[in-house]
C-alpha positions in Angstrom: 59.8 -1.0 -49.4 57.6 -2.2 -46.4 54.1 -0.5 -46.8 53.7 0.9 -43.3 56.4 3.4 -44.2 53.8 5.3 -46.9 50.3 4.7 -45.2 49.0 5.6 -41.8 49.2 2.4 -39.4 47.0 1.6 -36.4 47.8 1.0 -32.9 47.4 -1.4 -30.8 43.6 -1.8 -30.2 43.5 -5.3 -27.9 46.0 -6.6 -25.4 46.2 -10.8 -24.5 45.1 -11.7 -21.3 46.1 -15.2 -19.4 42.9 -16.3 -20.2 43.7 -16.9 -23.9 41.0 -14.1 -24.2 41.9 -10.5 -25.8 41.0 -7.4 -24.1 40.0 -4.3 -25.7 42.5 -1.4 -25.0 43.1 2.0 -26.9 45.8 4.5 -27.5 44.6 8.1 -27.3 46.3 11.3 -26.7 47.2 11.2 -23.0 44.9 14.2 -21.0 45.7 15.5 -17.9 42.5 13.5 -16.3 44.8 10.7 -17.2 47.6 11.4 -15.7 46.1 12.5 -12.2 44.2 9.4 -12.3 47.6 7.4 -12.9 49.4 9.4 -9.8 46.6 8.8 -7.5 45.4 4.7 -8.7 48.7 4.0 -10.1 51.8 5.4 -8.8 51.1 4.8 -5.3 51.3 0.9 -6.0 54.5 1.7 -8.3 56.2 3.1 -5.3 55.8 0.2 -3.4 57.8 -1.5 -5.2 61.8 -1.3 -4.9 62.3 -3.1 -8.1 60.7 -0.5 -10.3 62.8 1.9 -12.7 59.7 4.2 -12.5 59.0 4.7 -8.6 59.2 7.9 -7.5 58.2 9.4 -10.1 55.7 12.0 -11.1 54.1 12.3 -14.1 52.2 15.3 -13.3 55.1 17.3 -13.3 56.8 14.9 -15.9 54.5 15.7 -18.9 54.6 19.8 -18.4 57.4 19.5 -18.1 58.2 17.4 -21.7 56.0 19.9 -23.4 57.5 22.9 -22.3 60.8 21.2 -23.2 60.1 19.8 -26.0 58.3 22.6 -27.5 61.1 25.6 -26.9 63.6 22.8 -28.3 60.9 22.0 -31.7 61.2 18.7 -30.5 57.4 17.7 -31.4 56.3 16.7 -27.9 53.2 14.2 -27.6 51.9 12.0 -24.7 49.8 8.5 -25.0 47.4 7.0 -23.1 47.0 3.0 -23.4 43.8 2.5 -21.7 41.4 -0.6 -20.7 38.0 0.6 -22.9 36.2 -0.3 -20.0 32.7 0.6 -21.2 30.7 -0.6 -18.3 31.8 2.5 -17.0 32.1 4.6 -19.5 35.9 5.4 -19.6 39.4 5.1 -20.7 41.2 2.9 -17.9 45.1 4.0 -17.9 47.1 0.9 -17.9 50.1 2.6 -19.6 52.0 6.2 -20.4 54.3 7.3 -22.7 55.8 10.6 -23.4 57.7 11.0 -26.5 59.3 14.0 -28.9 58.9 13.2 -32.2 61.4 15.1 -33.7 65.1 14.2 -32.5 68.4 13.0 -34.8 68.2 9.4 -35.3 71.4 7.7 -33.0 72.2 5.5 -36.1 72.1 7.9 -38.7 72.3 12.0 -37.3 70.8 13.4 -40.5 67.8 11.7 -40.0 65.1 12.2 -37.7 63.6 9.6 -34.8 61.4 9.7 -31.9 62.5 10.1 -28.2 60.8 8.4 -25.6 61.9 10.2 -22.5 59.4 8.5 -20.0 57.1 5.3 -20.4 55.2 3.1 -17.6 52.8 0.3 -17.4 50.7 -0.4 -14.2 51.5 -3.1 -12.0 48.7 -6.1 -11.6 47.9 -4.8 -8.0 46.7 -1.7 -9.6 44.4 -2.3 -11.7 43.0 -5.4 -9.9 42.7 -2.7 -7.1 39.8 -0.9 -9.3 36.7 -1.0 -7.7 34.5 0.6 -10.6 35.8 -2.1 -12.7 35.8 -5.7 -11.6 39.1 -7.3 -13.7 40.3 -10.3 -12.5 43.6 -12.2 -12.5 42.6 -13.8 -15.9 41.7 -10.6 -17.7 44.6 -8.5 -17.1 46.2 -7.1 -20.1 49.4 -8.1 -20.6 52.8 -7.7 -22.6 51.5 -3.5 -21.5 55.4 -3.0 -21.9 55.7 -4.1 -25.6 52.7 -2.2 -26.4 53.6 0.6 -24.9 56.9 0.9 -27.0 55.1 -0.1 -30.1 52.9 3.3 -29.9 56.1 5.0 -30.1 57.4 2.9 -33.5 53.4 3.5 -34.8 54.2 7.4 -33.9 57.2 7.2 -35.5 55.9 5.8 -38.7 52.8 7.8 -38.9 55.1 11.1 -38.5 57.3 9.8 -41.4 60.2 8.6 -39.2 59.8 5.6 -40.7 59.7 3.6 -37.3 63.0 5.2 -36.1 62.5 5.3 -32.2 65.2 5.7 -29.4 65.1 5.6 -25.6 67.8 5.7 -22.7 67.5 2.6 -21.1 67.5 3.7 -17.1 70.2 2.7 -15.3 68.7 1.5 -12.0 67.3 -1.2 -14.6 71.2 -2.7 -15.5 71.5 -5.3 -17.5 67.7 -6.7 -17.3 66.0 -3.8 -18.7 68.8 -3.3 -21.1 68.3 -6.9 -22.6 64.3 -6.7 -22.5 64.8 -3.7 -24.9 67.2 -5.6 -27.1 64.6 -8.4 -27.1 62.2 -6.1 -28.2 64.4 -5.8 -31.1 66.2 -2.3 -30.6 70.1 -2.1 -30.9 72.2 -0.3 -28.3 74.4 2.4 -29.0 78.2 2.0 -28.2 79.3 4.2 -25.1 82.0 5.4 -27.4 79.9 6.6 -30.6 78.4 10.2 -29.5 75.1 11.2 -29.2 73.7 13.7 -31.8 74.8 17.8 -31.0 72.2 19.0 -28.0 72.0 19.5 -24.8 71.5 15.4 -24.0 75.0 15.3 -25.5 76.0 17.6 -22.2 73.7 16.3 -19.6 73.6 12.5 -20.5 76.3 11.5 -23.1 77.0 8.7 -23.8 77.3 5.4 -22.1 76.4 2.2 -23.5 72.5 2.6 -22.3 70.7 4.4 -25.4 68.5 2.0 -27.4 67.1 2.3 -31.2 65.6 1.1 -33.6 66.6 1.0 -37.0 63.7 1.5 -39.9 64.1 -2.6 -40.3 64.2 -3.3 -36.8 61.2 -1.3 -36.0 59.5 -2.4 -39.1 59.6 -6.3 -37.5 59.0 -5.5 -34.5 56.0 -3.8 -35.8 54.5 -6.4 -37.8 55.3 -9.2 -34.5 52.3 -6.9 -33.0 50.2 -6.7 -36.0 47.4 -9.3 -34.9 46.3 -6.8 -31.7 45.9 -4.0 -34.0 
């Protein structure tokens, strides 16, 4: 049995950057100074763009409204932050959400438990090259902010003795790309015919060949692929 399943692992603490550099990032609880700094640096640029799964929306009703979900349902709600450590000035930098429940039935296996990941979101380039406190440049942007992202949910997972179990809903204004980018990640996707676990998602969203997991093997290699940035 894989070690990370009995000890505490680490997050992500440095991103690669097209420099061939590393940059120094960190995963912290999100707070709400993050997320009003994210809808008024961040979001703005996001909504410019018609490609994104993630425009329109607002985290700063978003993550109330997770925990006040989450938390009448015992659903274990928790928010991250990944964040530039930009210490020239003294603060975390956003570059990345996620808002998770940590307690949910595990789509492969109902009588176990997984995390949830009900909204994640990295910031476009534009953003944070738009930072005037912080001077990045092209070279040192953080990148691969995506598979990051959904590692803090397979380090949650395994740190809250889910044993890496993770699943998402793919969104469907993402078709087939951001359904394959998950699968290259290393999740499987649930068949539109196997139903999802009793609960109210089985009412509101059932179904329908767009909820990803991960497995305790498949989130065990994807989580060791990211092991030299921890």
């Amino acid at each position: 049995m894989d070690w990370k399943i009995w000890k505490r692992v680490r997050f992500a603490s440095k991103a690669p950057t097209r420099s061939g550099e590393e940059i120094e990032i960190r995963v912290s609880r999100m707070t709400l100074a993050h997320v009003r700094w994210w809808h008024s640096h961040v979001q703005p640029v996001i909504d410019e763009d018609p490609t994104r799964v993630d425009r329109g929306w607002n985290w700063l009703l978003y993550v109330p409204f997770a925990t006040l979900t989450g938390g009448v349902l015992a659903r274990q709600p928790h928010g991250y932050t990944v964040g530039i450590a930009a210490r020239e000035v003294g603060r975390l930098i956003p570059c990345a959400l996620i808002q998770l429940v940590g307690r949910y039935p595990a789509l492969d296996d109902h009588r176990k438990k997984s995390a949830f990941v009900w909204f994640m979101s990295t910031a476009p380039d534009k953003a944070l090259l738009d930072i005037k406190e912080y001077h990045l440049t092209e070279n040192r942007l953080p990148k691969r902010l995506g598979t990051i992202a959904l590692d803090v949910a397979v380090t949650h997972s395994l740190n809250h003795r889910r044993l890496g179990r993770v699943a998402l809903h793919a969104d469907d204004d993402g078709g087939d790309a951001l359904l394959k980018w998950y699968q290259r990640r290393g999740m499987e996707v649930l068949p539109a015919e196997q139903r999802l676990p009793r609960g109210p998602r089985r009412l509101l969203r059932p179904s329908d060949g767009r909820y990803c997991f991960y497995t305790v093997e498949g989130a065990l290699e994807e989580h060791r692929a990211l092991d030299p940035l921890r």
